[in-house]
LUMLOSE-536181 format. One record per residue (C-alpha): residue number from 1; x, y, z. Coordinates in nm, 3 decimals. Each point is the difference from the previous one (the first is absolute). Last residue first. Example, Ala and Ser with C-alpha at 12.3 -4.5 7.8 and 13.67 -1.06 7.14 Angstrom:
2
R  nr       x       y       z
R   2   1.367  -0.106   0.714
R   1  -0.137  -0.344   0.066
This chain:
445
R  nr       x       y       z
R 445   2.015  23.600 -18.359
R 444  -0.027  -0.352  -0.166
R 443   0.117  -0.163   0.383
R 442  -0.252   0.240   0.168
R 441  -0.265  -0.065  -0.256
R 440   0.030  -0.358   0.020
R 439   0.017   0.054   0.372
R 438  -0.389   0.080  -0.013
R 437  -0.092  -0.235  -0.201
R 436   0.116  -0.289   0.202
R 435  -0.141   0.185   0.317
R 434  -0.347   0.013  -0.155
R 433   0.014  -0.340  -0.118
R 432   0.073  -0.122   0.377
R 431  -0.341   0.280   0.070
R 430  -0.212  -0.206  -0.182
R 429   0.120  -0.327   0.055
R 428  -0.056   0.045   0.374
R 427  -0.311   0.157  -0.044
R 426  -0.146  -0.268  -0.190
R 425   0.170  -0.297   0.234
R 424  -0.229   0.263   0.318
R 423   0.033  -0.293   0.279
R 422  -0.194  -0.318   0.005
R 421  -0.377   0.093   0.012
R 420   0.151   0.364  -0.066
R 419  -0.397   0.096  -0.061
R 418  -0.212  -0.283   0.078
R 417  -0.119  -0.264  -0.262
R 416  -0.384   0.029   0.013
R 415  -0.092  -0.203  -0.327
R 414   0.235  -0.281   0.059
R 413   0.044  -0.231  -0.312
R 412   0.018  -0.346   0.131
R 411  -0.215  -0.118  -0.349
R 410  -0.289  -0.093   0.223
R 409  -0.038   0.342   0.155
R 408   0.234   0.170   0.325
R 407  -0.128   0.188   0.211
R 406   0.278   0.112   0.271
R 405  -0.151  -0.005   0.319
R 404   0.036   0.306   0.184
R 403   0.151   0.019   0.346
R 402   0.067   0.352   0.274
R 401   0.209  -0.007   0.278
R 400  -0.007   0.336   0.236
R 399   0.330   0.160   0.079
R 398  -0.003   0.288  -0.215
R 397  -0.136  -0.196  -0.331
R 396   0.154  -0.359   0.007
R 395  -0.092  -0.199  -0.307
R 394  -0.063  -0.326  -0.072
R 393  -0.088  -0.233  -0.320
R 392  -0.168  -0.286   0.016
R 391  -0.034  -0.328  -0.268
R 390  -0.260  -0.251   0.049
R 389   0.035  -0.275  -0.205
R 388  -0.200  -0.328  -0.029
R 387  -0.249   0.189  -0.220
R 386   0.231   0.124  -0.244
R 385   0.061  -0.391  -0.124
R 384   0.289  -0.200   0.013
R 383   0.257  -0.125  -0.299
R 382  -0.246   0.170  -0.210
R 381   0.244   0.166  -0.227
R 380  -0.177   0.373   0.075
R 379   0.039  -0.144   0.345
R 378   0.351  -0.094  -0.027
R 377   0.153   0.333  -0.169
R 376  -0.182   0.173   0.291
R 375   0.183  -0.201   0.268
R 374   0.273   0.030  -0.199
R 373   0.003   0.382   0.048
R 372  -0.085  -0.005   0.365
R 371   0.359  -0.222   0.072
R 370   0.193   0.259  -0.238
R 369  -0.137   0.323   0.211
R 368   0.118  -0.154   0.284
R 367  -0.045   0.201   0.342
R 366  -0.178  -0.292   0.179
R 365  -0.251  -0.124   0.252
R 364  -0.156  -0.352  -0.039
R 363  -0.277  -0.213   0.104
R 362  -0.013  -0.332  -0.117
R 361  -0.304  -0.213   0.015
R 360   0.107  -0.381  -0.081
R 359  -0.208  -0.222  -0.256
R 358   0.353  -0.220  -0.062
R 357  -0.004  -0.013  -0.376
R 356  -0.180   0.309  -0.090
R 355   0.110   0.246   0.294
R 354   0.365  -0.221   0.020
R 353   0.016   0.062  -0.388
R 352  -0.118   0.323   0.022
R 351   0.270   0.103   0.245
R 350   0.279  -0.143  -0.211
R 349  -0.114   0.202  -0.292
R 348  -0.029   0.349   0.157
R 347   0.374  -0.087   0.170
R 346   0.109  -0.007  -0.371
R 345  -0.047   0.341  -0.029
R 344   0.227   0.064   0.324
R 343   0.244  -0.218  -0.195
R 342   0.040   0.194  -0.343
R 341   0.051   0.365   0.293
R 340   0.253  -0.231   0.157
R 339  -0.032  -0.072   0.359
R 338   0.117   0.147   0.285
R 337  -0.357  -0.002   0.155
R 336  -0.263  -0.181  -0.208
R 335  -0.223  -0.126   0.280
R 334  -0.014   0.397   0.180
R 333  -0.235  -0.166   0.260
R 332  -0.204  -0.337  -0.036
R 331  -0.300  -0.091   0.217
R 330  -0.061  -0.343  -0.137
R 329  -0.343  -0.132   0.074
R 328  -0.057  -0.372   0.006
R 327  -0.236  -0.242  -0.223
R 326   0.293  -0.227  -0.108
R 325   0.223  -0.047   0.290
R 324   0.312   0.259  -0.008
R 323   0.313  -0.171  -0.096
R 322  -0.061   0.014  -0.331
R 321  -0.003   0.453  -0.029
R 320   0.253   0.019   0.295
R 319   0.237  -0.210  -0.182
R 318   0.027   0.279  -0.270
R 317  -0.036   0.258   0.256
R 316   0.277  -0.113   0.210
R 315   0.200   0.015  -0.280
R 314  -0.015   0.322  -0.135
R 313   0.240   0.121   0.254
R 312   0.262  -0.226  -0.061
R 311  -0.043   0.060  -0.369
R 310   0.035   0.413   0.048
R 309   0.266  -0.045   0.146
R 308   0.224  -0.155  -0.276
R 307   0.207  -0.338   0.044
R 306   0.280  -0.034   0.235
R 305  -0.206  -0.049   0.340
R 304  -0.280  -0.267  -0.197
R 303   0.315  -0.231  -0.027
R 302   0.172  -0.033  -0.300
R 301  -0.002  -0.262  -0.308
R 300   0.264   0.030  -0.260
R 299  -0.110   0.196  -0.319
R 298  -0.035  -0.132  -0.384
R 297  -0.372  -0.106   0.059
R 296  -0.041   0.357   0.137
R 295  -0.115   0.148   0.341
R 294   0.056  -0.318   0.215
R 293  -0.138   0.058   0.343
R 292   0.073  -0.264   0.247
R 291  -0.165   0.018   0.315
R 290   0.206  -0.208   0.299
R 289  -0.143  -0.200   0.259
R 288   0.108  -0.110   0.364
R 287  -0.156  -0.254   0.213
R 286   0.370  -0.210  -0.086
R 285   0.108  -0.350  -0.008
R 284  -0.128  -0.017  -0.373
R 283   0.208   0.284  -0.103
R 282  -0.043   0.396  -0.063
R 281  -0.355  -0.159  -0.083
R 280  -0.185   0.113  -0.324
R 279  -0.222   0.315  -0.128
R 278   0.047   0.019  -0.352
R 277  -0.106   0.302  -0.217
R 276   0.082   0.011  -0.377
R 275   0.088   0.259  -0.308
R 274  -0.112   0.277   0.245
R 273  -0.171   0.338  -0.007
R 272  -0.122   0.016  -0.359
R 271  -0.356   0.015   0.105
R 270  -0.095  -0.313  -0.187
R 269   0.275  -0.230   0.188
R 268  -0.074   0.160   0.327
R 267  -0.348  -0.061  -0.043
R 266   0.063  -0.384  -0.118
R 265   0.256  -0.065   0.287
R 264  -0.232   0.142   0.278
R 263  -0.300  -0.204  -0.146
R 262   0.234  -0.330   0.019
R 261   0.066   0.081   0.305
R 260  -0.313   0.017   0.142
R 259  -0.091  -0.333  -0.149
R 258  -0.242   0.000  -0.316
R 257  -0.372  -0.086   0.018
R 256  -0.149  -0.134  -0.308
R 255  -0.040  -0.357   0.123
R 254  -0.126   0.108   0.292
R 253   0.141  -0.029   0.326
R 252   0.112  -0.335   0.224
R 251   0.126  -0.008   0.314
R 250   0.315  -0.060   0.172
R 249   0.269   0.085  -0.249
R 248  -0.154   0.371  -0.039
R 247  -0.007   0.001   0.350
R 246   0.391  -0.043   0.013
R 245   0.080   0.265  -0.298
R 244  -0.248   0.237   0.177
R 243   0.188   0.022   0.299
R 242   0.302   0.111  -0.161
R 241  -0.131   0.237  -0.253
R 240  -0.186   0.100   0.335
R 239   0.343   0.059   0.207
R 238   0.175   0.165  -0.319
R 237  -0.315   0.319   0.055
R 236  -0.009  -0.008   0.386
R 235   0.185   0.364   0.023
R 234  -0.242   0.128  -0.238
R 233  -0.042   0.345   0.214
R 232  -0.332  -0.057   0.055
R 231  -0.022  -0.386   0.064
R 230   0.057  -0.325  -0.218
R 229  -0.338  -0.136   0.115
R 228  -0.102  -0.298   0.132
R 227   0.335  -0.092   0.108
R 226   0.083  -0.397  -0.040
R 225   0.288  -0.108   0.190
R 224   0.288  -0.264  -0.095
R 223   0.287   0.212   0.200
R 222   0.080   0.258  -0.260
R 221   0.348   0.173  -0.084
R 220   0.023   0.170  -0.255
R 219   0.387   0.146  -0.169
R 218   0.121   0.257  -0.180
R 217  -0.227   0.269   0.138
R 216  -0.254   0.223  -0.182
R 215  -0.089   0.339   0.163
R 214  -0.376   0.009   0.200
R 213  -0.306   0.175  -0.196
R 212  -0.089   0.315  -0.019
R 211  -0.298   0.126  -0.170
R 210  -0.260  -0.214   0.214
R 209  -0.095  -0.338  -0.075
R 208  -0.355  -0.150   0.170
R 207  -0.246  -0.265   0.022
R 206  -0.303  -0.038   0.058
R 205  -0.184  -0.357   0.063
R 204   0.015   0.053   0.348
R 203  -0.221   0.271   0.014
R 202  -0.273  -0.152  -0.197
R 201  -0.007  -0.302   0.229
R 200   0.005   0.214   0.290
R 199  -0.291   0.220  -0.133
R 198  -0.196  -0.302  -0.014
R 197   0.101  -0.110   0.344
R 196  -0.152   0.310   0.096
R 195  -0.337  -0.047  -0.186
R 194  -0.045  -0.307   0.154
R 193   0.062   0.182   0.326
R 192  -0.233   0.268  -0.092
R 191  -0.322  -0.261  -0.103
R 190   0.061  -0.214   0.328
R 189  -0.049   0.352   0.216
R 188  -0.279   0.107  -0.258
R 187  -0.199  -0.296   0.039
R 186  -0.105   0.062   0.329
R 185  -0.376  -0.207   0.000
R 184  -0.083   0.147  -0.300
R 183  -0.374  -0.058   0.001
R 182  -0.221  -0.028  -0.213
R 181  -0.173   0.314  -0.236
R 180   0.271  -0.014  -0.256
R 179   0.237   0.059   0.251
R 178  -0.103   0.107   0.340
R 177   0.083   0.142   0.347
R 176   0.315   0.220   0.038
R 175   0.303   0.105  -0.171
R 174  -0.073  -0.132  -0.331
R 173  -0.265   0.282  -0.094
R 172  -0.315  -0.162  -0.161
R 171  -0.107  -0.053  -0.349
R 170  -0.369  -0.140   0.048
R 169  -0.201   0.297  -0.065
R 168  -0.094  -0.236  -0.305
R 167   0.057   0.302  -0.270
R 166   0.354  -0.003   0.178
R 165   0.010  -0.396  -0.054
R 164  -0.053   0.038  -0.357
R 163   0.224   0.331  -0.039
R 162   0.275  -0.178   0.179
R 161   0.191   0.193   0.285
R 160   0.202  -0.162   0.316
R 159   0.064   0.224   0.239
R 158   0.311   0.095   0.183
R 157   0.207   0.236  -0.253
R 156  -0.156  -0.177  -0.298
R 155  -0.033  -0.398  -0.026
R 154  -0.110  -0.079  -0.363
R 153  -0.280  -0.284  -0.056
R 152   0.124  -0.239  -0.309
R 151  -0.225  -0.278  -0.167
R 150  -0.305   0.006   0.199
R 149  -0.253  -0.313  -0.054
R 148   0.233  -0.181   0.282
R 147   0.169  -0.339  -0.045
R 146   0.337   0.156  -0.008
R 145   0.069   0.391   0.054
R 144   0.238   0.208  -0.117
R 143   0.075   0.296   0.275
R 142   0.172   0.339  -0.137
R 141   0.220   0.215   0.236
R 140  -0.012   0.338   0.117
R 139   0.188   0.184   0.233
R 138   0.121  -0.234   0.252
R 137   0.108   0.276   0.211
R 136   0.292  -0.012   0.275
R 135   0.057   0.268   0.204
R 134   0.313   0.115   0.177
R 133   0.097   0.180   0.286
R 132   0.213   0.289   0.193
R 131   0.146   0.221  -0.303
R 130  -0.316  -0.144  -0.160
R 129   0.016  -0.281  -0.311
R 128  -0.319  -0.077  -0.206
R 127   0.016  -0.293  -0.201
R 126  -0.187  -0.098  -0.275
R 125  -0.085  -0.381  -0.144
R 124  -0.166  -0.038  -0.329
R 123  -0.105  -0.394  -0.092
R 122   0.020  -0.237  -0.235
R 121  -0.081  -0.330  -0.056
R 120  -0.247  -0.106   0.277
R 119  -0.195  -0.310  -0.021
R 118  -0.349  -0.070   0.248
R 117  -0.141  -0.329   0.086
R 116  -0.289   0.061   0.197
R 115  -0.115  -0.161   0.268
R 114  -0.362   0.029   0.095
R 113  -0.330   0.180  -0.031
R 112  -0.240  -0.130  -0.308
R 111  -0.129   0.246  -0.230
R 110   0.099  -0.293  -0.289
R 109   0.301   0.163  -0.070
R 108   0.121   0.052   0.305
R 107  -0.015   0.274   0.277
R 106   0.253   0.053   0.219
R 105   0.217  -0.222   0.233
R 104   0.406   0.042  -0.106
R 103   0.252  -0.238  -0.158
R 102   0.308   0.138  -0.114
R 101   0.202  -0.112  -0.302
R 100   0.324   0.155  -0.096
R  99   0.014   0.156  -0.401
R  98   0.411  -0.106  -0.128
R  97   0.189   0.233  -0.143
R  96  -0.170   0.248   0.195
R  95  -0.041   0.349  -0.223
R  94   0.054   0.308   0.214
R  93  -0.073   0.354   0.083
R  92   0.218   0.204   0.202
R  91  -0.038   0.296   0.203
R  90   0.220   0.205   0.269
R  89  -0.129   0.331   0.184
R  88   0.250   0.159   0.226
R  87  -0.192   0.247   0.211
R  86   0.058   0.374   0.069
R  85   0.067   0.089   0.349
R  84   0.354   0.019  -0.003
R  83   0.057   0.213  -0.360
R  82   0.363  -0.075  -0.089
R  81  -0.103   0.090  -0.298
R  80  -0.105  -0.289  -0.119
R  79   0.017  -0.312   0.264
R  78   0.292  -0.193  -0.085
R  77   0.306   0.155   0.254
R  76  -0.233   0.063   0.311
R  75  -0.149  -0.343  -0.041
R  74   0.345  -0.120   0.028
R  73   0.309  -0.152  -0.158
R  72  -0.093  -0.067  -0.374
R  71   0.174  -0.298   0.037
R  70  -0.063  -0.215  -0.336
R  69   0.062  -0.400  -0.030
R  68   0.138  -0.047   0.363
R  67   0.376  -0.011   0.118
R  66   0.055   0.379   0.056
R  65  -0.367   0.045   0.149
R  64  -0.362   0.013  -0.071
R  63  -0.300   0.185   0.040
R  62  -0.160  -0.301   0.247
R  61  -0.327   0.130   0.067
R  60  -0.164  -0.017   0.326
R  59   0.367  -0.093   0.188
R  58   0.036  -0.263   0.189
R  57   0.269  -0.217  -0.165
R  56   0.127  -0.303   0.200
R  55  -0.321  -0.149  -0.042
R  54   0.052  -0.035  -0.406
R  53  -0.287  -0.144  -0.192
R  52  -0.166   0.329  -0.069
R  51   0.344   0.195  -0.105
R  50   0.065  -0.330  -0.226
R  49  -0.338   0.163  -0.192
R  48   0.115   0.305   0.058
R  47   0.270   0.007  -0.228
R  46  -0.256  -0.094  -0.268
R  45  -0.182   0.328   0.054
R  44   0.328   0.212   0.022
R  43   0.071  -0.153  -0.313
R  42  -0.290   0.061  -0.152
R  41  -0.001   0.402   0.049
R  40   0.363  -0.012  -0.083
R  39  -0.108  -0.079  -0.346
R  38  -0.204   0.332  -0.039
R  37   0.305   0.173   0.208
R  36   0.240  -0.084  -0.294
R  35  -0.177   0.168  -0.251
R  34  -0.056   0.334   0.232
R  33   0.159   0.250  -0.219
R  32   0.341   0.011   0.184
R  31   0.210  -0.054  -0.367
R  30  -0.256   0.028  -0.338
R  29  -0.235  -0.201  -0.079
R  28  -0.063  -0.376  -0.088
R  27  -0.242  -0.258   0.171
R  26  -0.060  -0.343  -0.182
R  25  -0.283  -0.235   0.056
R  24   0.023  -0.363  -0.180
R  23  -0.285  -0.205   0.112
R  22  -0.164   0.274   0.075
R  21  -0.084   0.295   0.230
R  20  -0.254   0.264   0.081
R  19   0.108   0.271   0.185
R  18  -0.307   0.141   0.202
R  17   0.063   0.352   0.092
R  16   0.327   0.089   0.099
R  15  -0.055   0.230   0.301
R  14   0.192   0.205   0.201
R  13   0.323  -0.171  -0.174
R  12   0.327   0.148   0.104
R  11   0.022  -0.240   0.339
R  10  -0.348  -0.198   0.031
R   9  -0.266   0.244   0.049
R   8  -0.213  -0.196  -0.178
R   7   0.078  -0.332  -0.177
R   6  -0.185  -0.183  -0.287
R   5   0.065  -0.348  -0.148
R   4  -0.139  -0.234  -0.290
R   3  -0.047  -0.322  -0.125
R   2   0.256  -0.200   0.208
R   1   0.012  -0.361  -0.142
């Protein structure tokens, strides 16, 4: 899980300060306030992970292009200000799923020098990115250590620190020499490349949906593949109800686990949005499939073209939210586009069910006023607690990005609500009774 992120000098933000985030994070404000650059800021990380594996790309960061997740074309375009010689700071801080082991030669337990068994969990990695370079930082990370009297020794910009061992004089910088008065003998090379498959794992297990996803068609096609994710623009979305239906026959879940489909079906069916959802062959010679909506037990099924837009386009989300592996990050922008103001509250409840259910992080940016509502409703309810929130809003104040986290207390009352949060509904009713008056007296006079 990603537990926090800060940029500098990235596009309208000079600097965000440390964003801490959650397992559900959402970012609201108003348009061009810098919400969709905080996510962007990931993106352009994970991007860069294929950028690393790639030889036919040479660039020293990879800012992206018309087929990748973000292009933010170049270091001219994201740097703030336009200011050349200023440097692109990005941060992240990060939960592994799963600690990796390393084995170094230090001190044990019993004052004796050799290996080491050593578990990392989390770590803070920051990058520094020149018009003509780029640095990499491990920041800070935290070491757990087996058969060793010290529980946890923290790694901080180059040196490791413990108050015991500092006390000791024997806390030594990792570049050179010594660790806990033995020696190294180049740890840190084997020590980064763990730590880079680390941040490959994380990378890879993030996933995103922007605001526009591809029109519905009448009919699928799919050659028996299995996509690993259902992609940006949700183009992949049928393909994965497709490839999960096989796996699902191949192994075995729990008992409590539904098919995809089945969740689709149930959502749909408690949002209003359709009576039923089939996905079936055209025929049984064919590789094509057809969606069948039907809205009402009364009406005929119809193919996801003839129903509403705003179900199409919900879709990939739905999917999105099981298809994922358990454990993932969903990066999820505008989620409750085209939909119904009594559906974008819904959306609160089908993304803590996958939170709950699934233990996924899911990061969010939206303009619904409806969606942040229920959210509230649920955690004065219970349905999730205020400390697996963390809700942002941003602001753009001549050209410079500003965030303040919306405090919000056990009962999901927020104490800090900005003014015209979501537009000035006061005002509005305000001055329509104003008018109403107003030709009252014309039409009396």
């Amino acid at each position: 899980m990603i537990t926090h992120i800060r940029m500098k000098n990235f596009k309208s933000w000079k600097d965000s300060g440390e964003v801490e985030l959650a397992p559900l994070t959402g970012f609201f404000g108003t348009n061009s306030s810098g919400k969709s650059s905080l996510l962007q800021m990931l993106l352009l990380l994970k991007q860069n992970v294929g950028h690393l594996k790639s030889r036919e790309i040479r660039e020293i960061i990879f800012f992206g292009d018309t087929n990748s997740l973000v292009n933010l074309g170049g270091f001219h375009e994201v740097i703030h200000g336009h200011e050349q010689e200023e440097q692109l700071k990005l941060e992240f801080g990060c939960k592994l799923k799963e600690p990796f082991k390393m084995p170094i030669y230090g001190m044990k337990a019993n004052g004796q020098f050799g290996d080491v068994l050593v578990l990392i969990d989390n770590f803070t990695f920051n990058t520094v990115i020149h018009e003509v370079g780029i640095d990499l930082l491990i920041d800070r990370f935290r070491y757990n250590f087996e058969a060793c009297d010290i529980s946890e020794v923290e790694w901080v910009r180059g040196f490791l620190q413990h108050t015991d061992l500092l006390e000791r004089q024997h806390s030594q910088q990792i570049s050179g020499g010594n660790c806990y008065g033995g020696p190294y003998q180049g740890q840190p090379h084997h020590l980064l490349r763990s730590l880079s498959g680390a941040f490959e794992n994380l990378f890879s297990d993030i996933y995103y949906l922007g605001p526009t996803r591809v029109d519905p068609q009448r009919r699928y096609s799919w050659n028996g593949s299995h996509p690993k994710h259902i992609r940006q623009w949700g183009n992949q979305t049928i393909v994965a109800l497709l490839s999960a239906r096989v796996r699902k026959l191949k192994t075995l879940h729990k008992a409590e686990e539904l098919p995809i489909e089945e969740r689709v079906s149930y959502w749909l069916q408690e949002m209003e949005l359709a009576h039923s959802f089939s996905l079936d062959w055209v025929s049984q010679s064919s590789t094509e499939y057809e969606v069948r909506i039907q809205k009402s037990p009364e009406s005929a099924p119809v193919t996801l073209v003839d129903v509403g837009y705003g179900l199409a386009q919900f879709l990939p989300v739905l999917v999105l939210c099981y298809y994922a592996p358990e454990e993932s990050t969903l990066i999820l922008e505008q989620p409750g586009i085209h939909l119904h103001p009594k559906v974008q509250s819904q959306l609160a409840d089908l993304i803590i069910e996958v939170i709950t259910e699934r233990n996924l992080q899911i990061l969010i940016e939206s303009h619904s006023e409806h969606l942040l509502n229920r959210l509230q409703r649920r955690i004065a309810e219970e349905k999730i607690s205020v400390d697996k929130t963390a809700l942002y809003f941003c602001r753009n104040d001549e050209g410079v990005s500003a965030i303040e986290r919306l405090k919000m207390d056990e009962f999901g009352n927020i104490t800090n609500w900005p003014e015209n949060f979501f537009g000035d509904e006061m005002g509005d009713l305000f001055a329509m009774t104003k008018a109403q008056r107003e030709r009252q007296k014309k039409a009396e006079g």
